[in-house]
PyMOL Python script that loads the backbone (N, CA, C, O; Angstrom):
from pymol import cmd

cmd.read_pdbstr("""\
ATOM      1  N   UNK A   1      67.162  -3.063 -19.190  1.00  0.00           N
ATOM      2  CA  UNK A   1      66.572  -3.331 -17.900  1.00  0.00           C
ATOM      3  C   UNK A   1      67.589  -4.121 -17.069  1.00  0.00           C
ATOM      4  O   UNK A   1      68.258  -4.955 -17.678  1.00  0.00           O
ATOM      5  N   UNK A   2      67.757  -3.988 -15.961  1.00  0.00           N
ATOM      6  CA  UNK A   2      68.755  -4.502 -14.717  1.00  0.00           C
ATOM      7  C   UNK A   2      68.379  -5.511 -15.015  1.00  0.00           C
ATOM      8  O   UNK A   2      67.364  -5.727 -15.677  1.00  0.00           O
ATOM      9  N   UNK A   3      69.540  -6.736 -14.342  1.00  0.00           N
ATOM     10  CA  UNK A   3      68.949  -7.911 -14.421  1.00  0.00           C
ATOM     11  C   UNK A   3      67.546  -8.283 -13.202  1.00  0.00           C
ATOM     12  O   UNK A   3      66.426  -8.755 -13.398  1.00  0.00           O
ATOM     13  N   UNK A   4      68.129  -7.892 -12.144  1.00  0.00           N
ATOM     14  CA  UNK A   4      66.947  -8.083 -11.120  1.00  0.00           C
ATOM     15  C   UNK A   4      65.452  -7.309 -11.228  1.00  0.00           C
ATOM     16  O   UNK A   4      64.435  -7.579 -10.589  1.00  0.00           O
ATOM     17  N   UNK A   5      65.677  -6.128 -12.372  1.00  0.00           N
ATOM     18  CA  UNK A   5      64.147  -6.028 -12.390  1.00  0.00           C
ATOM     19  C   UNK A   5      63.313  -6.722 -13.392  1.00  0.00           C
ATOM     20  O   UNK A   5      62.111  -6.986 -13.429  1.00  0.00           O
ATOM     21  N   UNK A   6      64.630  -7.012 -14.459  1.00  0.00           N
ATOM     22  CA  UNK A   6      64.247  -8.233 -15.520  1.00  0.00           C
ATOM     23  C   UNK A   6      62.846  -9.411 -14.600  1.00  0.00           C
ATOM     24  O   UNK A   6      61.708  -9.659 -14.998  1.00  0.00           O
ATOM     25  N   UNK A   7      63.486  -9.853 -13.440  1.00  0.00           N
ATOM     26  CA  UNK A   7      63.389 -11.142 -12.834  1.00  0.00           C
ATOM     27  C   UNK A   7      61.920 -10.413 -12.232  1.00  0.00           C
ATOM     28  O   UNK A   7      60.892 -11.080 -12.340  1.00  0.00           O
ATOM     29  N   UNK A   8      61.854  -9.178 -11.664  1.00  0.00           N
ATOM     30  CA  UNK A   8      60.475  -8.941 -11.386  1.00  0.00           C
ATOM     31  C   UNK A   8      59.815  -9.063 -11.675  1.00  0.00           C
ATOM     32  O   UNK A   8      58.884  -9.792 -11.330  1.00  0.00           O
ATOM     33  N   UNK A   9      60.031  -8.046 -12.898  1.00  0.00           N
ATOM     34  CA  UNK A   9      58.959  -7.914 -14.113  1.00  0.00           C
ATOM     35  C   UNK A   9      58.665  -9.369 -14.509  1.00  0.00           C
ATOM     36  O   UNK A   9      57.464  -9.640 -14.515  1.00  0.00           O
ATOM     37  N   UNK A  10      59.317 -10.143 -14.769  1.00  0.00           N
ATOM     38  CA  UNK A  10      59.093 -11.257 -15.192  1.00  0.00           C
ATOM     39  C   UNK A  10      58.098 -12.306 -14.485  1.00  0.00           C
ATOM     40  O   UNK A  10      57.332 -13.126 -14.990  1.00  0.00           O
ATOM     41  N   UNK A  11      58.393 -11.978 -13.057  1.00  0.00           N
ATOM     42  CA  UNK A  11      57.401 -12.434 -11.838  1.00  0.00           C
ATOM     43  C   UNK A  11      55.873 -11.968 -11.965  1.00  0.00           C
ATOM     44  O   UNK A  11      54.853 -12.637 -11.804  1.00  0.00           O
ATOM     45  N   UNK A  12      56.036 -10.528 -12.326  1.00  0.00           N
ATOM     46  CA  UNK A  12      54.376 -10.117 -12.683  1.00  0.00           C
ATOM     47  C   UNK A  12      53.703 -10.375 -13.712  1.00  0.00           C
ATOM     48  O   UNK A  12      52.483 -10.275 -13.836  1.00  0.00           O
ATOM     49  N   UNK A  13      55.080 -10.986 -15.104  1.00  0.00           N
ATOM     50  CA  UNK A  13      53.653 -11.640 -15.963  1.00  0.00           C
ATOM     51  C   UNK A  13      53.800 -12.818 -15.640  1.00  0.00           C
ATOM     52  O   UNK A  13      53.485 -13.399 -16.678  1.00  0.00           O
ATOM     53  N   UNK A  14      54.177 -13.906 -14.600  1.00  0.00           N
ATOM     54  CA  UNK A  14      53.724 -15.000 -14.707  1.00  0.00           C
ATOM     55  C   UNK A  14      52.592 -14.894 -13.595  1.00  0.00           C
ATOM     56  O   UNK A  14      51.803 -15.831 -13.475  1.00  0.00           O
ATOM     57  N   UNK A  15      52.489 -13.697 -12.723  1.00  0.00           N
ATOM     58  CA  UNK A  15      51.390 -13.681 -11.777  1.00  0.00           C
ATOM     59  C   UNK A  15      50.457 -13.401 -12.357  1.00  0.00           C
ATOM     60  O   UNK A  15      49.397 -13.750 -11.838  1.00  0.00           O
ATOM     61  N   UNK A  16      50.404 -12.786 -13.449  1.00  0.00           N
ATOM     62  CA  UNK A  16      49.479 -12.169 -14.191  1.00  0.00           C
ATOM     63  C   UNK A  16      48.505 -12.869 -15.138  1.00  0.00           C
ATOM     64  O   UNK A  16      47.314 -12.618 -15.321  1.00  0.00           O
ATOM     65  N   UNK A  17      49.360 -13.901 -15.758  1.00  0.00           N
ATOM     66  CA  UNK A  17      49.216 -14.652 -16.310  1.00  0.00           C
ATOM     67  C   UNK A  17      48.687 -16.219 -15.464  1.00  0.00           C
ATOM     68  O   UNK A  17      48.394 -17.255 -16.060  1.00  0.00           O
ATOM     69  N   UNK A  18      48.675 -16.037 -14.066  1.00  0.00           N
ATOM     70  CA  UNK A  18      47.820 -17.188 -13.289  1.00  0.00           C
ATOM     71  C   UNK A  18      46.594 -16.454 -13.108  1.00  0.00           C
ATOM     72  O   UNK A  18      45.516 -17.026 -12.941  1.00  0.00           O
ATOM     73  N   UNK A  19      46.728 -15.205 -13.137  1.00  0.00           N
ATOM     74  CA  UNK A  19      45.578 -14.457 -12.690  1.00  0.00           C
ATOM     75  C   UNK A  19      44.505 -14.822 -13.847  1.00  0.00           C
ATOM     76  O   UNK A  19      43.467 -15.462 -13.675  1.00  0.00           O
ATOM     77  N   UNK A  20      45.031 -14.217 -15.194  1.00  0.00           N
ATOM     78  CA  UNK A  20      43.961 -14.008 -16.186  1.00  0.00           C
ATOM     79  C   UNK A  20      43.609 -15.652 -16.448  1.00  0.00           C
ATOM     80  O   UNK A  20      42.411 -15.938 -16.440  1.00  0.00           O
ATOM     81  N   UNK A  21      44.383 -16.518 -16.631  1.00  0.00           N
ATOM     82  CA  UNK A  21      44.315 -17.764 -16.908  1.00  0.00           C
ATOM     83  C   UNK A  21      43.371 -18.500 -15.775  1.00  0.00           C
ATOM     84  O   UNK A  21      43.038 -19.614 -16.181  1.00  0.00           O
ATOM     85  N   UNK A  22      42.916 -18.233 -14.643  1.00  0.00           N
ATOM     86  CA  UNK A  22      42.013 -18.528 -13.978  1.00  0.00           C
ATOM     87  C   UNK A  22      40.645 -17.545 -13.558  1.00  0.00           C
ATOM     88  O   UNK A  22      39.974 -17.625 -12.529  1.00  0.00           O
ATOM     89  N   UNK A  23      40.466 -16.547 -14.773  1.00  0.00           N
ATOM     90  CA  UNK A  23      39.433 -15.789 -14.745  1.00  0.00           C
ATOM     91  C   UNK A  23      39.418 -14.478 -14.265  1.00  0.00           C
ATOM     92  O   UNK A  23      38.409 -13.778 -14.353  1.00  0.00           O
ATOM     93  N   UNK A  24      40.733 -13.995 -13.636  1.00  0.00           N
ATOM     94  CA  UNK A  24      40.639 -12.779 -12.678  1.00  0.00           C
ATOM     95  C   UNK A  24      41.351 -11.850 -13.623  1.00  0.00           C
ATOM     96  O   UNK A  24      42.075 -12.094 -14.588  1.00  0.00           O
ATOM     97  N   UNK A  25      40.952 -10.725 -13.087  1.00  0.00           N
ATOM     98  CA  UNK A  25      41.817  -9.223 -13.749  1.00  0.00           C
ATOM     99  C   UNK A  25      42.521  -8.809 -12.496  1.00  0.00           C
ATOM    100  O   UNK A  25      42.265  -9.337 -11.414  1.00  0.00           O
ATOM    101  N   UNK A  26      43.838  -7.403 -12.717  1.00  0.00           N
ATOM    102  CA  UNK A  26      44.243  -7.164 -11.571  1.00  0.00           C
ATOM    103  C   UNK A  26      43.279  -5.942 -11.078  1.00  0.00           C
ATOM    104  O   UNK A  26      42.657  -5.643 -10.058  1.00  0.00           O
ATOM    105  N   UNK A  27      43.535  -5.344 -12.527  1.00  0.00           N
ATOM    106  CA  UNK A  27      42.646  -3.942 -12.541  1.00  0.00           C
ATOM    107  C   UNK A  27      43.611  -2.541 -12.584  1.00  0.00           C
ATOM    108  O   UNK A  27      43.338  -1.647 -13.384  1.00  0.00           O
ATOM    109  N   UNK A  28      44.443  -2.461 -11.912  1.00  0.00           N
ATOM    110  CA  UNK A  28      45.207  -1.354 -11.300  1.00  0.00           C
ATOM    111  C   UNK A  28      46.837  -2.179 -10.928  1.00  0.00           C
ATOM    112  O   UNK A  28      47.213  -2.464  -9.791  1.00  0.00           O
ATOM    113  N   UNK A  29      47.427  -2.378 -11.907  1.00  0.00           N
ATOM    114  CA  UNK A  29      48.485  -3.195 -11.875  1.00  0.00           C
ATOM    115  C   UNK A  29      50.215  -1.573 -12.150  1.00  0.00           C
ATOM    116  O   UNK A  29      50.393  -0.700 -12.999  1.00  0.00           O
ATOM    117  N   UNK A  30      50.976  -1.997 -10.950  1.00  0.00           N
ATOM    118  CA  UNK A  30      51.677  -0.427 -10.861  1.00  0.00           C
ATOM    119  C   UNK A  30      52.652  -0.902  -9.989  1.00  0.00           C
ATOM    120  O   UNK A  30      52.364  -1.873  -9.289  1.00  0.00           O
ATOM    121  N   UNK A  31      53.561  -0.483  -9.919  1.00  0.00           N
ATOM    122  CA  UNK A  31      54.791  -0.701  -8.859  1.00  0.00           C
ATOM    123  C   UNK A  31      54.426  -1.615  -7.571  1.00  0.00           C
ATOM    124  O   UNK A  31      54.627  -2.808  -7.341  1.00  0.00           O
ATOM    125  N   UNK A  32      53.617  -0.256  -6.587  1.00  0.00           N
ATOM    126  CA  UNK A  32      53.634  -0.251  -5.066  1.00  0.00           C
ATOM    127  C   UNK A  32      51.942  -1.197  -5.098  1.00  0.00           C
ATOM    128  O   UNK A  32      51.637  -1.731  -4.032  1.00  0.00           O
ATOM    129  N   UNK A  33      51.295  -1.300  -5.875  1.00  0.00           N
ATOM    130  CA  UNK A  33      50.148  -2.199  -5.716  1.00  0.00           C
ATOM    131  C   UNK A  33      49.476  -3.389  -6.001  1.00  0.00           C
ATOM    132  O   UNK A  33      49.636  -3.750  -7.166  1.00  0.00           O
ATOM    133  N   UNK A  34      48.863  -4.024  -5.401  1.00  0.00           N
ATOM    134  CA  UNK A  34      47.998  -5.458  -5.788  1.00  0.00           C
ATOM    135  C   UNK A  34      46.852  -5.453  -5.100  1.00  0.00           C
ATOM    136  O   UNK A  34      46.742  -5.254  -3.891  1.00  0.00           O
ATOM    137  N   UNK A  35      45.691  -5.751  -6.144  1.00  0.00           N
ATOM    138  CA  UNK A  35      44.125  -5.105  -5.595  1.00  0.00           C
ATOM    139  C   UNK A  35      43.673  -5.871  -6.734  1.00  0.00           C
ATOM    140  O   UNK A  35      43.722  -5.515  -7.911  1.00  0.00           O
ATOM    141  N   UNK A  36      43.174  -7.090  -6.213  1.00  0.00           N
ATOM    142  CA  UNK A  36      42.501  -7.944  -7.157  1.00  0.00           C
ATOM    143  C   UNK A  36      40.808  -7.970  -7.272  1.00  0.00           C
ATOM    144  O   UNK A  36      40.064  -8.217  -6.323  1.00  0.00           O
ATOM    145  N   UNK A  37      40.408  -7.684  -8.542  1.00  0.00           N
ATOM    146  CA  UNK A  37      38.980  -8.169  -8.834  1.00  0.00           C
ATOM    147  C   UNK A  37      38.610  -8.889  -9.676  1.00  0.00           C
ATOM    148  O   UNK A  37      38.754  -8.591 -10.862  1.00  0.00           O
ATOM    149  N   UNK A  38      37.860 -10.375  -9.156  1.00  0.00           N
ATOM    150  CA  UNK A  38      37.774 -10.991 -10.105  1.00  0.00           C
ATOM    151  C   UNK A  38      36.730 -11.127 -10.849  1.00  0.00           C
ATOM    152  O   UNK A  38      35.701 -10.904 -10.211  1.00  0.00           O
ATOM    153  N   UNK A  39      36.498 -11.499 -12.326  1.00  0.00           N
ATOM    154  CA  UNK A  39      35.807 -10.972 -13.595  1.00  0.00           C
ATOM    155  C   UNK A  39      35.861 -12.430 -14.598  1.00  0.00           C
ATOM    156  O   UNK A  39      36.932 -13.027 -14.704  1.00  0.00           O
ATOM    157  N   UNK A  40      34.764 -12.869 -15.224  1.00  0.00           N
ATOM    158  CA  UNK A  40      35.103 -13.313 -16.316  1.00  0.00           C
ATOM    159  C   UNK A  40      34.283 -12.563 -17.745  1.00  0.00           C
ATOM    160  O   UNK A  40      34.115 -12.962 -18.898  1.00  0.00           O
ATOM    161  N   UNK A  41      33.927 -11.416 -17.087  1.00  0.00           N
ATOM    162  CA  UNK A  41      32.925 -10.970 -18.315  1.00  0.00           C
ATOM    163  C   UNK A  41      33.607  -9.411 -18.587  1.00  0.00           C
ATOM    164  O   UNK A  41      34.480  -9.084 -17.782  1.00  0.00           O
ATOM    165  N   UNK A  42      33.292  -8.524 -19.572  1.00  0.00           N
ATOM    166  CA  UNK A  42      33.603  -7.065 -19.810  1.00  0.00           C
ATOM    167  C   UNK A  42      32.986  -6.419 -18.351  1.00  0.00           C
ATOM    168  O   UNK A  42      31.951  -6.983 -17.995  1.00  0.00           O
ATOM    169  N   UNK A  43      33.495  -5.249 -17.392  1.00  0.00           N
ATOM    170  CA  UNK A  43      32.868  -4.340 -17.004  1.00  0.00           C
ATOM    171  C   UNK A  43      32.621  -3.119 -17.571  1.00  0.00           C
ATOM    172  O   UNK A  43      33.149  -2.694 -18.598  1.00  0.00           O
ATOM    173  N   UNK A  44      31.733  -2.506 -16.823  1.00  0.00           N
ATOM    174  CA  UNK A  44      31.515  -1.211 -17.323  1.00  0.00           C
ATOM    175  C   UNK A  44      32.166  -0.032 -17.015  1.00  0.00           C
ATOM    176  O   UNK A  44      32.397   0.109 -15.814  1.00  0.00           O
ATOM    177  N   UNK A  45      32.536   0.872 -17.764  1.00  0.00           N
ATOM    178  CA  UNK A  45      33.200   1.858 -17.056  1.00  0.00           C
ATOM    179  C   UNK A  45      32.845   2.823 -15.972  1.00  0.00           C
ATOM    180  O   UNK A  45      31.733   3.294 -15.731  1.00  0.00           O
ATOM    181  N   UNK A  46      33.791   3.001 -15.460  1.00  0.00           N
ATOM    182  CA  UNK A  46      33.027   4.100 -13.977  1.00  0.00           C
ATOM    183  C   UNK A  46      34.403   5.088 -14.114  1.00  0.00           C
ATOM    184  O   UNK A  46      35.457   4.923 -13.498  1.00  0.00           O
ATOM    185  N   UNK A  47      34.099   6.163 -15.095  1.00  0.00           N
ATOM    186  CA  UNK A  47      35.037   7.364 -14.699  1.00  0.00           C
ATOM    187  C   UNK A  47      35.656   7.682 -13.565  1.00  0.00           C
ATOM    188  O   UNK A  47      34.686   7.725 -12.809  1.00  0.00           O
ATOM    189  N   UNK A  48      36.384   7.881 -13.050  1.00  0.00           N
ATOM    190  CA  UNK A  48      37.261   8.715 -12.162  1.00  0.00           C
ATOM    191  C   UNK A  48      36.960   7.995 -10.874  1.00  0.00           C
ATOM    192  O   UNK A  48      37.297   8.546  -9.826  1.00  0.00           O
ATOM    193  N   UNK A  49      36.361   6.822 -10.839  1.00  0.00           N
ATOM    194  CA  UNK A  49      36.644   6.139  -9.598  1.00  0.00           C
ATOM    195  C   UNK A  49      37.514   4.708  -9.447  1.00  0.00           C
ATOM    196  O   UNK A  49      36.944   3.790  -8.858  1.00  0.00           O
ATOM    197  N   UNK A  50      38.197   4.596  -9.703  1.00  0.00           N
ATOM    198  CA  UNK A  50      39.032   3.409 -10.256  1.00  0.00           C
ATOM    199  C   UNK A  50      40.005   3.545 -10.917  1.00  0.00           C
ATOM    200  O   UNK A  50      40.051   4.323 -11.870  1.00  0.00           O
ATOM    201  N   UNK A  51      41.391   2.496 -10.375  1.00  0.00           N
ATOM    202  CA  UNK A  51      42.758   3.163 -11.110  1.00  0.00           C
ATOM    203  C   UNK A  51      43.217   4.388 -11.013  1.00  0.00           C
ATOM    204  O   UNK A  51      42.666   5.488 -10.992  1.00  0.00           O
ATOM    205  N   UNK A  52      44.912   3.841 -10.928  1.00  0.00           N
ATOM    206  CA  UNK A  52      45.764   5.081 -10.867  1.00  0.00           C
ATOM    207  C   UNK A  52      45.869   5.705 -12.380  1.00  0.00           C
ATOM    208  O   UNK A  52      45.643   5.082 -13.417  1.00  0.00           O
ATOM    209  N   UNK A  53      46.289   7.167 -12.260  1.00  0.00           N
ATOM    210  CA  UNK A  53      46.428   7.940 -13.279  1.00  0.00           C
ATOM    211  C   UNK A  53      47.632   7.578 -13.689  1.00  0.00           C
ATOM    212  O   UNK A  53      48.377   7.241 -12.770  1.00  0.00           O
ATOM    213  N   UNK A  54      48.160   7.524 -14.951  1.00  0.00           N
ATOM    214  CA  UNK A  54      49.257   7.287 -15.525  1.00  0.00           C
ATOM    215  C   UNK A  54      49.444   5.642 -15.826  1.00  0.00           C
ATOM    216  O   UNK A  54      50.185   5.192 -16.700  1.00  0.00           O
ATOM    217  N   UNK A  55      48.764   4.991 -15.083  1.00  0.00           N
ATOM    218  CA  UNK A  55      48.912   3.460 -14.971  1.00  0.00           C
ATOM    219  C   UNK A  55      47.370   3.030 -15.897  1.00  0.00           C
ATOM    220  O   UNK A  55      47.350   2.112 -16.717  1.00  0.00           O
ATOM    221  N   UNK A  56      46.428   3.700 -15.638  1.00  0.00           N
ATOM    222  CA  UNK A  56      45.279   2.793 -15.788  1.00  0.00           C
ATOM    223  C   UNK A  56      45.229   3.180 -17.293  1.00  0.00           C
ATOM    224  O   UNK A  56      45.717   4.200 -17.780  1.00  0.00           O
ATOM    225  N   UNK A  57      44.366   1.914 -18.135  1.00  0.00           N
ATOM    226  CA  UNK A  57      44.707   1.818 -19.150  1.00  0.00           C
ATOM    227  C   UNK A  57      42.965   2.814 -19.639  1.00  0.00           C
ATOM    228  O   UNK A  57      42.039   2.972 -18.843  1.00  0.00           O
ATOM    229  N   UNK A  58      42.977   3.314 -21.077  1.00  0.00           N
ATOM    230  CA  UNK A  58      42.736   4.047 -21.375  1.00  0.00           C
ATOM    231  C   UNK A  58      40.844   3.683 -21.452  1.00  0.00           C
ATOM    232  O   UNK A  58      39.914   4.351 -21.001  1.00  0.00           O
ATOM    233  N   UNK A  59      40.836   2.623 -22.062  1.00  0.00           N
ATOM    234  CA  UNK A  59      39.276   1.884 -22.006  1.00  0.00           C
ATOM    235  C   UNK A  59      38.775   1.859 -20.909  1.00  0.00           C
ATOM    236  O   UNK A  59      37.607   2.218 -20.757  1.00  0.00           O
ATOM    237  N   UNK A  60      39.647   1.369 -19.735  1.00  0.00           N
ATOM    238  CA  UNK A  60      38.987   1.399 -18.138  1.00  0.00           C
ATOM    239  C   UNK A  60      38.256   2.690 -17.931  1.00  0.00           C
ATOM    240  O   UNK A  60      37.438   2.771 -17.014  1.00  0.00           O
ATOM    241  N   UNK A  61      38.568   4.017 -18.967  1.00  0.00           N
ATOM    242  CA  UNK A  61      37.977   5.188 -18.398  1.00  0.00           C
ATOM    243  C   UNK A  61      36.323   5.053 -19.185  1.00  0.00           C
ATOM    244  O   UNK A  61      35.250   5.386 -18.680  1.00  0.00           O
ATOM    245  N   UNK A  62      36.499   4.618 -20.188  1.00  0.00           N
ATOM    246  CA  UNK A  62      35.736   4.871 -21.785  1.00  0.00           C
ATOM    247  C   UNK A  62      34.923   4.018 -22.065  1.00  0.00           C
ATOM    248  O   UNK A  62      33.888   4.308 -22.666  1.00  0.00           O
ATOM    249  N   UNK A  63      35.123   3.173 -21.808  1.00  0.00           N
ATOM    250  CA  UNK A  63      34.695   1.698 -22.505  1.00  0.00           C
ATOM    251  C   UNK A  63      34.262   0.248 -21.477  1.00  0.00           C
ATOM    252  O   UNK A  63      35.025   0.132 -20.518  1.00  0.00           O
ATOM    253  N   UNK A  64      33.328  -0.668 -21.552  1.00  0.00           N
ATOM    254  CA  UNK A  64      33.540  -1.953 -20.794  1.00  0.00           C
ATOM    255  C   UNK A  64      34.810  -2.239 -21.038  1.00  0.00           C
ATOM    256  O   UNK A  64      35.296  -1.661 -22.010  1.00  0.00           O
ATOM    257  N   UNK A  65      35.707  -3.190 -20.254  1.00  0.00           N
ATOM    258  CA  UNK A  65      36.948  -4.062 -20.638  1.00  0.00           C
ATOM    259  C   UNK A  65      37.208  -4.827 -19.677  1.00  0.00           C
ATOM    260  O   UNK A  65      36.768  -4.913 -18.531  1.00  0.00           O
ATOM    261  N   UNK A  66      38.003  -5.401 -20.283  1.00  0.00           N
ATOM    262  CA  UNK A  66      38.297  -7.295 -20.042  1.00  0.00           C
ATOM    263  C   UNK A  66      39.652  -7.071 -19.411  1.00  0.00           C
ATOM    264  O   UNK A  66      40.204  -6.022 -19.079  1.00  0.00           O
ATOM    265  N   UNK A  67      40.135  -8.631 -19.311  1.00  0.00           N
ATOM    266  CA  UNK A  67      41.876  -8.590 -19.365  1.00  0.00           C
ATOM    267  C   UNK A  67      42.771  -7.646 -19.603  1.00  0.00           C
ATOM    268  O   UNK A  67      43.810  -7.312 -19.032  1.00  0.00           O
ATOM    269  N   UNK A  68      42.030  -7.154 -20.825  1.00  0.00           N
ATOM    270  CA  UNK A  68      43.518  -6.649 -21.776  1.00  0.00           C
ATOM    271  C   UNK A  68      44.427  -5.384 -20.615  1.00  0.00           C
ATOM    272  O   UNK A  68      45.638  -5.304 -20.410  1.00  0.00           O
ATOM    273  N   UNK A  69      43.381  -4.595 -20.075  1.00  0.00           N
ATOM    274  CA  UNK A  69      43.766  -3.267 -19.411  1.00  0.00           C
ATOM    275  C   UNK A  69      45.150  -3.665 -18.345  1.00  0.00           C
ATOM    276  O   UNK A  69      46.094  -2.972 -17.966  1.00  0.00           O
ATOM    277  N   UNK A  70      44.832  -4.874 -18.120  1.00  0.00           N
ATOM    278  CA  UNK A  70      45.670  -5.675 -17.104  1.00  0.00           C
ATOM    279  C   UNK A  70      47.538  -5.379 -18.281  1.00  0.00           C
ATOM    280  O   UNK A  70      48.477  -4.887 -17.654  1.00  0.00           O
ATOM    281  N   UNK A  71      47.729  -5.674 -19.555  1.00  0.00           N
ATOM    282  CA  UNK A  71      48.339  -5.680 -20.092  1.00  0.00           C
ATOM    283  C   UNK A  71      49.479  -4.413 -20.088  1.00  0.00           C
ATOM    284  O   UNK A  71      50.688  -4.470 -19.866  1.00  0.00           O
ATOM    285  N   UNK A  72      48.349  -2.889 -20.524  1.00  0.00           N
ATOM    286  CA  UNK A  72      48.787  -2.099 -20.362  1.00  0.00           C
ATOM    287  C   UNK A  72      49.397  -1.480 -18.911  1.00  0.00           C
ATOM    288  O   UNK A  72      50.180  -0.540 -18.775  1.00  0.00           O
ATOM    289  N   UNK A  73      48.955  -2.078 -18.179  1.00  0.00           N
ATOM    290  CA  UNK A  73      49.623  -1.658 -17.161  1.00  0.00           C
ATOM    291  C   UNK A  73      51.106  -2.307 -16.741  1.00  0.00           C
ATOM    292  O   UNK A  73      52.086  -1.695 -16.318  1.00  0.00           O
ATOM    293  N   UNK A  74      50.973  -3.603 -16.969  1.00  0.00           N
ATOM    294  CA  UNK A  74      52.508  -4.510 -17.617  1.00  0.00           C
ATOM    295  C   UNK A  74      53.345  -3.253 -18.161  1.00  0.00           C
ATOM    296  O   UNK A  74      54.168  -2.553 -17.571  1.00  0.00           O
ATOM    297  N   UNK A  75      52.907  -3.200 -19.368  1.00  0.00           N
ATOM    298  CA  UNK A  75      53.891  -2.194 -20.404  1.00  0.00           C
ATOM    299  C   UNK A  75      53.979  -0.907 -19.508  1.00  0.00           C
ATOM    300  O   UNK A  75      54.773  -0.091 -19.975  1.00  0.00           O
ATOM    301  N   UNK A  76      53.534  -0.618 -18.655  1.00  0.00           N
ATOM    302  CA  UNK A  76      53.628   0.898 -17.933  1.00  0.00           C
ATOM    303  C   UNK A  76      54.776   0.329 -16.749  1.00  0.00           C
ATOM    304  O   UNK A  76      55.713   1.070 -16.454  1.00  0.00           O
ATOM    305  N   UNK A  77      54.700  -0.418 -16.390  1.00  0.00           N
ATOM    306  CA  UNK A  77      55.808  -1.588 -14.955  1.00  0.00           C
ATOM    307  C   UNK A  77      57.096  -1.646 -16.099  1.00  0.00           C
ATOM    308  O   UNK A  77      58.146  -1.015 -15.979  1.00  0.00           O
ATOM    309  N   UNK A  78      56.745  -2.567 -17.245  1.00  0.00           N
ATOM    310  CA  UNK A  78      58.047  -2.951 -17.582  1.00  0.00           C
ATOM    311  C   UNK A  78      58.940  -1.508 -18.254  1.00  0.00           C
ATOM    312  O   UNK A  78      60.170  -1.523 -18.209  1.00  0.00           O
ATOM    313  N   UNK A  79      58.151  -0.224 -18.899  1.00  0.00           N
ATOM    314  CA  UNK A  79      58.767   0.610 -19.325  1.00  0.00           C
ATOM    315  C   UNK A  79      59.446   1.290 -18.171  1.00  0.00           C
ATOM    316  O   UNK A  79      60.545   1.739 -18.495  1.00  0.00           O
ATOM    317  N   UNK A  80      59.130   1.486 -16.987  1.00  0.00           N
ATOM    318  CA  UNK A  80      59.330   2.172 -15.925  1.00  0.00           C
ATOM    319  C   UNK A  80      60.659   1.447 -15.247  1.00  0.00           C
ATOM    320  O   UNK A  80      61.578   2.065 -14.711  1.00  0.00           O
ATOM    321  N   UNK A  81      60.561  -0.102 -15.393  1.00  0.00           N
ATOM    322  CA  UNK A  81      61.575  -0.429 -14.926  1.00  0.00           C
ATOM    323  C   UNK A  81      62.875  -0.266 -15.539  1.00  0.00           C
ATOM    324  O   UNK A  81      63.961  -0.034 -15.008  1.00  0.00           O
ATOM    325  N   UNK A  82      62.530  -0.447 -16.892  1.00  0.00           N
ATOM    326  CA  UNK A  82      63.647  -0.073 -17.806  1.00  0.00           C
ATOM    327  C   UNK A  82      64.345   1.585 -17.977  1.00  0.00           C
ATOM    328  O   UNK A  82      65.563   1.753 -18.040  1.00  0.00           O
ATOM    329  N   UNK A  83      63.422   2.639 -18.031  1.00  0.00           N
ATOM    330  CA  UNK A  83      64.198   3.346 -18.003  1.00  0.00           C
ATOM    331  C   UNK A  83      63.989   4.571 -16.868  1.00  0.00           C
ATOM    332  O   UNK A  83      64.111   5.783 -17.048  1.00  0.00           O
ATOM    333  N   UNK A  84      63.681   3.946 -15.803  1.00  0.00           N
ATOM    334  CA  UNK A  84      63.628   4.634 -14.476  1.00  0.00           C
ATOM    335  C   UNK A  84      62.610   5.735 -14.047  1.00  0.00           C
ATOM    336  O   UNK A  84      62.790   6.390 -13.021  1.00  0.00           O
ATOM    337  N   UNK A  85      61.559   5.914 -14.848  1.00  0.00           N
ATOM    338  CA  UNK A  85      60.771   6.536 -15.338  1.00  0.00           C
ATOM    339  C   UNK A  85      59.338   6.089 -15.581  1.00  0.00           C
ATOM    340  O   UNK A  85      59.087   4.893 -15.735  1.00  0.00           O
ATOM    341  N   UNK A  86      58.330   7.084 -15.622  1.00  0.00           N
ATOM    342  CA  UNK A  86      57.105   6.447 -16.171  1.00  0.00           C
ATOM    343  C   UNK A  86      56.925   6.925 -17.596  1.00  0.00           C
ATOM    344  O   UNK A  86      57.551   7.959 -17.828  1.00  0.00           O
ATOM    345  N   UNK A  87      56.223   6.432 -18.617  1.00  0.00           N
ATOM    346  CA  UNK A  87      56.328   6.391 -19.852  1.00  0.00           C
ATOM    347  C   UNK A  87      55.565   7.753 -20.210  1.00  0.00           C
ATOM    348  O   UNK A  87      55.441   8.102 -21.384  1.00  0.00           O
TER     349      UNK A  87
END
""", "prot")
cmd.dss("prot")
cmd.show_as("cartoon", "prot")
cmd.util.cbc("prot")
cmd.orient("prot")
């Protein structure tokens, strides 16, 4: 990873990490976006209305979820930055 996207990426988990650490999820965490909802409990899923494809994490479709989805979308940013690409 470049050094300067190192420093990005690095910027979004400490944003990320003020986020979840004060109760909020991002939801839809991806390059070009920031669209905050805040949560301290599981939601429920709502198929095909919410989140980008390729970004949104897999439970958001399936399942209630928490934080974590916020994560996978990290790993979808930081893989992308690294090898120029989406995963």
């Amino acid at each position: 990873m470049p050094r300067e996207a190192a420093r990005v990426f690095r910027d979004m988990l400490l944003a990320v990490k003020v986020l979840h650490d004060n109760g909020w999820l991002h939801g839809d965490l991806k390059p070009p976006n920031i669209d905050l909802i805040g949560t301290r409990s599981a939601l429920e899923p709502t198929p095909g209305s919410g989140g980008t494809l390729n970004y949104i994490a897999p439970e958001r479709e399936l399942n209630p979820y928490d934080h974590s989805v916020d994560i996978w979308g990290l790993g979808c940013v930081g893989y992308e930055l690294t090898y120029g690409r989406h995963p």
